[in-house]
Each structure stands twice: as structure tokens, then as C-alpha cells.
C-alpha positions in Angstrom: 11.0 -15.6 -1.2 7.7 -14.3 -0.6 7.1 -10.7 1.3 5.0 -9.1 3.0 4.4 -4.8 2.8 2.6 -3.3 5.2 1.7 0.1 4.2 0.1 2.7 6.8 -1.9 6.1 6.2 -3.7 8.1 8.7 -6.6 9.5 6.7 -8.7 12.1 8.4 -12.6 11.2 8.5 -13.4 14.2 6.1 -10.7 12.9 3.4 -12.0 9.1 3.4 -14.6 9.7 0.8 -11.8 11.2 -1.7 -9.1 8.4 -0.8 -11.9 5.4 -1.6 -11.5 5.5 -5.4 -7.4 6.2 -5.1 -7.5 3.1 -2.9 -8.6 1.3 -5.3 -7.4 2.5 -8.1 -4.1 1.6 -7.0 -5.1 -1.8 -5.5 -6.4 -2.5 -9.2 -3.4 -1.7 -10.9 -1.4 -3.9 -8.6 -2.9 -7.0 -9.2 -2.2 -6.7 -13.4 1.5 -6.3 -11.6 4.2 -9.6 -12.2 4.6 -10.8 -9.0 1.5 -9.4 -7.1 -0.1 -12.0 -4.6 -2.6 -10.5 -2.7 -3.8 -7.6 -0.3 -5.7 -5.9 1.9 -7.1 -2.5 3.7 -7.7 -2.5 7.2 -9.1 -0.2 9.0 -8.5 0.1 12.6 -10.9 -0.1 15.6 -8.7 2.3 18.0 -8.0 4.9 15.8 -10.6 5.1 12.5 -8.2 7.3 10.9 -5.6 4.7 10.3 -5.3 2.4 7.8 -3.0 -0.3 7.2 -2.3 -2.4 3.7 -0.7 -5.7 3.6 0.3 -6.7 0.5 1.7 -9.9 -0.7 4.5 -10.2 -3.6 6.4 -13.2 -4.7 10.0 -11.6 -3.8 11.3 -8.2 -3.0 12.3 -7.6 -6.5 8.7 -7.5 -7.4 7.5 -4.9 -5.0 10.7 -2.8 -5.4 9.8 -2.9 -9.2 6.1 -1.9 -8.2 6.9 0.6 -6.1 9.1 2.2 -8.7 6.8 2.3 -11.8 5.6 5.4 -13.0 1.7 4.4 -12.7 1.9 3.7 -9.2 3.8 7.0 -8.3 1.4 9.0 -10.6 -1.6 7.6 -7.8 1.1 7.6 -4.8 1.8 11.3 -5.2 -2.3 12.1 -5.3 -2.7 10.5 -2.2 0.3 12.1 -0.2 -0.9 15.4 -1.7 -4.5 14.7 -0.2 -3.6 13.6 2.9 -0.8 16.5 3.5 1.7 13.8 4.4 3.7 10.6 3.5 3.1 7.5 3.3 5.0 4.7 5.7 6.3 1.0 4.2 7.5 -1.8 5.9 8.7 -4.8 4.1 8.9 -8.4 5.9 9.5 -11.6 4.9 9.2 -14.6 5.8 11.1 -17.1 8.6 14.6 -16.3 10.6 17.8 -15.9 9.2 21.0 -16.1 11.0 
């Protein structure tokens, strides 16, 4: 079953320029990831500062396996350490269960 992640970062106005290429960096090694769908980086129009992900994967497995390689925690762990902080996932899928 398909999932959704939803990834949030408060990013302070003089640390933008410096998160750019680390956003995409890891957005480019997602995609060559099994499983990866899709995503996207918004940015919102309250509070600049915070950004939001959402990031498609065909199952929970897939992400889980993401989120766990080595290449990904390599870029994770630059970002934490540049924004002083860490960073908040939320996993979703999709319909109700009972």
C-alpha cells in the first residue's frame, strides 16, 4: 500500500542558502531509490521558515528501507547539524481501517 511522509524543517532565513543543495541532494538520491514515487518541498506562506516534504513511496517497507540507508543518513545528519535541531516524520497512508 502506498504512503505518504511528510517531513517538516524550520529553517532559519540565513541558513536557506546552505540547505538548497542538501535539499536536493537528498531529493536526488531518493528518486534512484526502489520504491520512490514522488515528492515535494513546500514552503509555507505563514511562517517562511518552515518547510514541509511529502514524499510518496509504494509501501512502508520502502521508506523504512530509505530512511535507514547509509547515504541518506550521511545527508540527514548535515542537515540536523545545520539547522541545530531534528528533523520531524510523519508517515500516512492511504483509506480507513477498522
Amino acid at each position: 500500500m502506498a504512503v505518504k511522509i511528510f517531513i517538516k524543517r524550520k529553517v532559519p532565513a540565513q541558513k536557506a542558502r546552505r540547505m538548497i543543495p542538501l535539499f536536493r541532494q537528498m531529493r536526488s538520491m531518493a528518486m534512484d531509490q526502489p520504491g520512490y514515487i514522488s515528492g515535494e518541498t513546500l514552503r509555507s506562506l505563514d511562517d517562511p521558515e518552515q518547510f514541509i516534504v511529502i514524499s510518496t513511496w509504494q509501501s512502508s517497507d520502502h521508506w523504512q528501507a530509505w530512511l535507514n540507508s547509509r547515504q541518506r543518513q550521511q545527508v540527514q545528519a548535515e542537515i540536523d547539524k545545520l539547522l541545530g535541531g531534528t528533523t520531524v516524520y510523519e508517515a500516512y497512508h492511504y483509506g480507513f481501517s477498522e
